[in-house]
N, C-alpha and C positions, 0 to 999 in steps of 0.2 A: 612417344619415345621409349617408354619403359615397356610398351609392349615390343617394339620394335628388338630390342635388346634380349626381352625374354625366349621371343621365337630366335633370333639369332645365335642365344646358345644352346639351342636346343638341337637348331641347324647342325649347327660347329661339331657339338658331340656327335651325331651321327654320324656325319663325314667323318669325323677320327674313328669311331668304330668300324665303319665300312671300310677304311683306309688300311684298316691292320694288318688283314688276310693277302692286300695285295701289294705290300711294299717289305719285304725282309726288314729293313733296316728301322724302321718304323716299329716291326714287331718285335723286334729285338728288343727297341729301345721300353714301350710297352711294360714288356716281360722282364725288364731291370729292373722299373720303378714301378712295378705293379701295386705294391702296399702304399706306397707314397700317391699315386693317382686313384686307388680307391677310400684313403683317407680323404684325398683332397674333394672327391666328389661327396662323398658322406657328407664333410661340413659344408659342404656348397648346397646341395638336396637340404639341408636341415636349415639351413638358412634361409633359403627359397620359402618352405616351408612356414618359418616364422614369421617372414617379412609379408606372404601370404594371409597369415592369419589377421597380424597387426593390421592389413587393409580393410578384413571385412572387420574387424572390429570397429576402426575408426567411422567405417560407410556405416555400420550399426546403429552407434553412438549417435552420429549423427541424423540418421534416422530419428532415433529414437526423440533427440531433442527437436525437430522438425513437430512430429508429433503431439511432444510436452506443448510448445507455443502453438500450436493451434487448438488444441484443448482449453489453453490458459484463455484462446484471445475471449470469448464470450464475459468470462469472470473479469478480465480485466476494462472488459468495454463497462458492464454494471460496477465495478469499481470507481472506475474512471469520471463517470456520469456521478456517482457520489461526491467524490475527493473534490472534486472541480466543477463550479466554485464554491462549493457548498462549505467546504473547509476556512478558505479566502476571508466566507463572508461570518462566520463565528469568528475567527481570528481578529476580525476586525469589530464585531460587535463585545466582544470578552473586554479592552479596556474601558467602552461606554459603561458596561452594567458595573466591574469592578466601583468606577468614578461615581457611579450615582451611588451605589451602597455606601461606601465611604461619607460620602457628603450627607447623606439622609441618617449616617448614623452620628455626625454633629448635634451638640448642644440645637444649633437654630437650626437642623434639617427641616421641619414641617416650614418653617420661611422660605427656605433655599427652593422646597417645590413647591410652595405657593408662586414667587419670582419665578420659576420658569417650567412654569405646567406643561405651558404649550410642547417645550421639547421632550419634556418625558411622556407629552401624549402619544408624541411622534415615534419617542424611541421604545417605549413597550408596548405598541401597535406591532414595527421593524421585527422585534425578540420572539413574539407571539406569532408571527408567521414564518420567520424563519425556521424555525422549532419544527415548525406543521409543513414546511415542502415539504413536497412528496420527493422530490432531486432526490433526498436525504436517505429514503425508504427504497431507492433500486436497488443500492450493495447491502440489503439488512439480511438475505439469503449466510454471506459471509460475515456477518457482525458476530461478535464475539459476546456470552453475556451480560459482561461486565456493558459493553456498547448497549446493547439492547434496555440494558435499566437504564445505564445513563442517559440517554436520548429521552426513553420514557420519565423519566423523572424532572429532565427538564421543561418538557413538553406541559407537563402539570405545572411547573412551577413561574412557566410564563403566565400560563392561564392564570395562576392566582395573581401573578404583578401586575396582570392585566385587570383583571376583577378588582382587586384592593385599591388600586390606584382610583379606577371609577367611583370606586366605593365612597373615599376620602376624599375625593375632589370638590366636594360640593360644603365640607366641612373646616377647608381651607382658608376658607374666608369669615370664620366665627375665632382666627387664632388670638384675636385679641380681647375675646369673650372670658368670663369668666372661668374658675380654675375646673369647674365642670365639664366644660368645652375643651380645655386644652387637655384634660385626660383622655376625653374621650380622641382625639385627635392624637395621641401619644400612643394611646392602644391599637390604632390604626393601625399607624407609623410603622412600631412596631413589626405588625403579622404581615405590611411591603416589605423593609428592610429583610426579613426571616426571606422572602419568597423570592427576592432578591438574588440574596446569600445561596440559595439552596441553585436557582437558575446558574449561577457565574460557576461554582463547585462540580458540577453534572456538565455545562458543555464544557468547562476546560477539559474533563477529564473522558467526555465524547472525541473533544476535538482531538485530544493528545492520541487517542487509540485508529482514529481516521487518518491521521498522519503516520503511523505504525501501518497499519495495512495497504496506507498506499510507498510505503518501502517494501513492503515484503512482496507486492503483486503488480507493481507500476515502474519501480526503481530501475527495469532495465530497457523500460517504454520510452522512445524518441518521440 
């Protein structure tokens, strides 16, 4: 359509140019409003001109972000493959570890995990391998350092809940033993609770920055 219009006045003009020479009345008229119809083409040509430019800009622009998304897609597929469900599943393991610290830092904690070993066998087995996917290691190209310590710092700190925990289990069942035994089992306690603490501190604040980079590189991903 807008081509159609464009050759149309282009048509138009010539035919009135051509028309000058061979109608008086017409040239007359011309030659009256001469200033008035070279004003009016001046702003018409300058118009054309702008509306011209404003198209290859936009087909530019648009280019140009054509380009940006397909550059991005590779970054956001390793993004992607990180955030999801690697995020999901800290998020979900973040109130377990909170709850056990808390509770093991009770008066009767070394009771509390004696009563139910078996789940915190279960869930600092879960913590220690979650830590170590590899899922976790595709977007670390784009981790920020702050990410990069935190992940690593966690990764240690499951290993030690994991280690500590084994360590203490076997000493679990002397709690009614003399006050020798229950130091030693409080000193334990202890350096879990620490490795605990140091795990739940490192992924929240993993987790919080994974959720930040899949805002900035995801957010406008369907």
């Amino acid at each position: 359509m807008k081509r159609c219009l464009k050759w149309g006045l282009v048509g138009g003009t010539l035919g009135a140019v051509v028309a000058i020479p061979l109608f008086p009345a017409w040239m007359a008229w011309v030659d009256k409003f001469q200033t008035l119809i070279t004003g009016i083409a001046a702003v018409t040509a300058a118009y054309l001109a702008i509306r011209q430019s404003q198209i290859t800009d936009e087909n530019s622009d648009r280019r140009h972000d054509q380009l940006m998304e397909l550059s991005l897609r590779p970054i956001r597929l390793k993004i992607d493959r990180t955030v999801r469900p690697m995020a999901e599943q800290i998020e979900g393991a973040l109130p377990d570890i909170l709850r056990w610290e808390g509770r093991l830092s009770a008066a009767d904690g070394a009771l509390f995990l004696a009563d139910n070993i078996e789940e915190f066998d279960s869930l600092s087995g879960h913590w220690f391998k979650m830590v170590n996917n590899k899922q976790l290691r595709i977007g670390e190209d784009y981790f920020s350092g702050y990410m990069v310590n935190a992940l690593s710092l966690a990764q240690e700190a499951a290993q030690r809940t994991f280690e500590e925990f084994h360590d203490i289990r076997p000493h679990l069942k002397h709690l009614s033993g003399g006050d020798v035994a229950k130091i030693h089992v409080a000193q334990k306690m202890g350096r879990l609770k620490s490795a605990l603490i140091t795990l739940a501190e490192n992924l929240e604040s993993f987790c919080f920055n994974l959720r930040e980079l899949e805002k900035d590189y995801l957010v406008h991903v369907k």
